[in-house]
C-alpha positions in Angstrom: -20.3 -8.9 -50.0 -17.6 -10.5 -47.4 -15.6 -13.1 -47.9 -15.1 -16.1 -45.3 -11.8 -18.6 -45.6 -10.9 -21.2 -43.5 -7.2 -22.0 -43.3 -5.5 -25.1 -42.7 -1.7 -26.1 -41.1 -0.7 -29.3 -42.7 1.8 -29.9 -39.5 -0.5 -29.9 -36.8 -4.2 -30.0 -38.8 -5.3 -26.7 -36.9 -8.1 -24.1 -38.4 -8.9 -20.9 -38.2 -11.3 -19.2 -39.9 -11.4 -15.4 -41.2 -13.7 -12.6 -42.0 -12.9 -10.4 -44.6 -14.8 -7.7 -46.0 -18.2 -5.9 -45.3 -21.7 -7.0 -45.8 -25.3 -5.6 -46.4 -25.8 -5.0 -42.6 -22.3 -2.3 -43.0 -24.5 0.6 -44.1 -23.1 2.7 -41.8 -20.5 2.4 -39.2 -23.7 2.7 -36.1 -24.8 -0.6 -37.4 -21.8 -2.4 -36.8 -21.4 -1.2 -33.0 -20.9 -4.8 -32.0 -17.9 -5.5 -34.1 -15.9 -2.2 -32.4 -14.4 -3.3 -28.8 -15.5 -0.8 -26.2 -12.3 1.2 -26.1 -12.7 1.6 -29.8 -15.9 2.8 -29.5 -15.3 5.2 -26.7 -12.0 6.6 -28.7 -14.5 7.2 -31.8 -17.0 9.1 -29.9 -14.4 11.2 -28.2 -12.9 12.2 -31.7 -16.6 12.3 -33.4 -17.7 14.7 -30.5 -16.2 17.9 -32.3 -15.8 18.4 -36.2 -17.6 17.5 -39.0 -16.9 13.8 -40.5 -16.0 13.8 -44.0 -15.0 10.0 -44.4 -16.0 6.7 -43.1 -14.4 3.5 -44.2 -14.5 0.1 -42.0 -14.5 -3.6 -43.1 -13.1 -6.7 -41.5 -9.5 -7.2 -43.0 -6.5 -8.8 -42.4 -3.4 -8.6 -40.4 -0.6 -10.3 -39.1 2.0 -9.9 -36.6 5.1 -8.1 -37.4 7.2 -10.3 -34.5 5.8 -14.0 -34.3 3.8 -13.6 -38.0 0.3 -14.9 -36.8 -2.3 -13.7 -38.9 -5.9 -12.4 -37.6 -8.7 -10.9 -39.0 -10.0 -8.0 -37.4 -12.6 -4.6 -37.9 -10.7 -1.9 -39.3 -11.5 2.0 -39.0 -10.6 4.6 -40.6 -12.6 8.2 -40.3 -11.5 11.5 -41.7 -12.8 14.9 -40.1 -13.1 18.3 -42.1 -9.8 19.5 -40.5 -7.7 16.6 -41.4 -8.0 14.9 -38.4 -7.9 10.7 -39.4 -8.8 8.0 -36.9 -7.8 5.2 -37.6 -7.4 1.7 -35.7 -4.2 0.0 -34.7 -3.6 -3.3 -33.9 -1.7 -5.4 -31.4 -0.8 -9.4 -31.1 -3.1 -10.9 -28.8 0.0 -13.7 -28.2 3.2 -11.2 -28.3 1.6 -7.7 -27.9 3.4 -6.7 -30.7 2.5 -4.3 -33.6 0.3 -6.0 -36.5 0.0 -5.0 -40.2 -2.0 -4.9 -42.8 -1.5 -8.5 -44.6 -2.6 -10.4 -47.8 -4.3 -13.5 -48.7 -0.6 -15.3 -49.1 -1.0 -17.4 -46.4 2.3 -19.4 -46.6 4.3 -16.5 -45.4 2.5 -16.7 -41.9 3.1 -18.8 -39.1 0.5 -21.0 -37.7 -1.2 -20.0 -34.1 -0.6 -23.0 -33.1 2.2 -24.9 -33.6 4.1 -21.9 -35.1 5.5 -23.6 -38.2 4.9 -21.9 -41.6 2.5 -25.1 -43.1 -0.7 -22.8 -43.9 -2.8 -23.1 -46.7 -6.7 -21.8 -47.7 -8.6 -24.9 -46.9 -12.0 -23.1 -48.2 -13.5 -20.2 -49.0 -17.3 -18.7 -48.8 -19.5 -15.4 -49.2 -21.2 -14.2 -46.9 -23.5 -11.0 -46.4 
């Protein structure tokens, strides 16, 4: 089951909500094909085409930005072929471009998208599947 939170700034009263997790429809990574941006998707069928998978992991997770410290939920990949070979999804700011990490639920430490200030807080949470 995922988990849905909505976050609050208490400087500027902007929310933004976030996905987290994985839900019955996750079965296998093919059912999810919507999630995956097209350059994703054609990067996993180019390193699918020749090996044998041995691992599959994927869920909507969190990360933030390691220059402006915005956080964003986005689909996460990681798949393991027989030889060793591991693709696995990177990340980029959408606002700065620059590299974003894995994160945690400690929202205080992140800067709002909006006004930039660090005023966040979980304004609700909610299952989902």
């Amino acid at each position: 089951m995922g988990q849905g939170i909505m976050v609050a700034c208490s400087e500027c009263y902007n929310e933004q909500g976030y996905t987290l997790g994985i839900g019955m429809m996750y079965s296998s990574l093919e059912n999810v094909t919507s999630d995956i941006h097209w350059r994703t998707r054609n990067n996993i069928a180019e390193f699918s085409s020749a090996g044998n998978i041995i691992s599959e992991e994927f869920e909507h997770k969190l990360f933030y930005c390691k220059k402006c410290l915005t956080s964003h939920s986005r689909f996460w990949i990681k798949i393991e072929k027989d030889c060793g070979a591991i693709f696995e999804t990177e990340f980029k700011c959408s606002k700065c471009k620059s590299e974003m990490i894995e994160g945690d639920l400690n929202f205080t430490k992140y800067s709002c998208n909006s006004c930039g200030k660090k005023t966040l807080s979980i304004s609700s949470e909610m299952d989902w599947d």
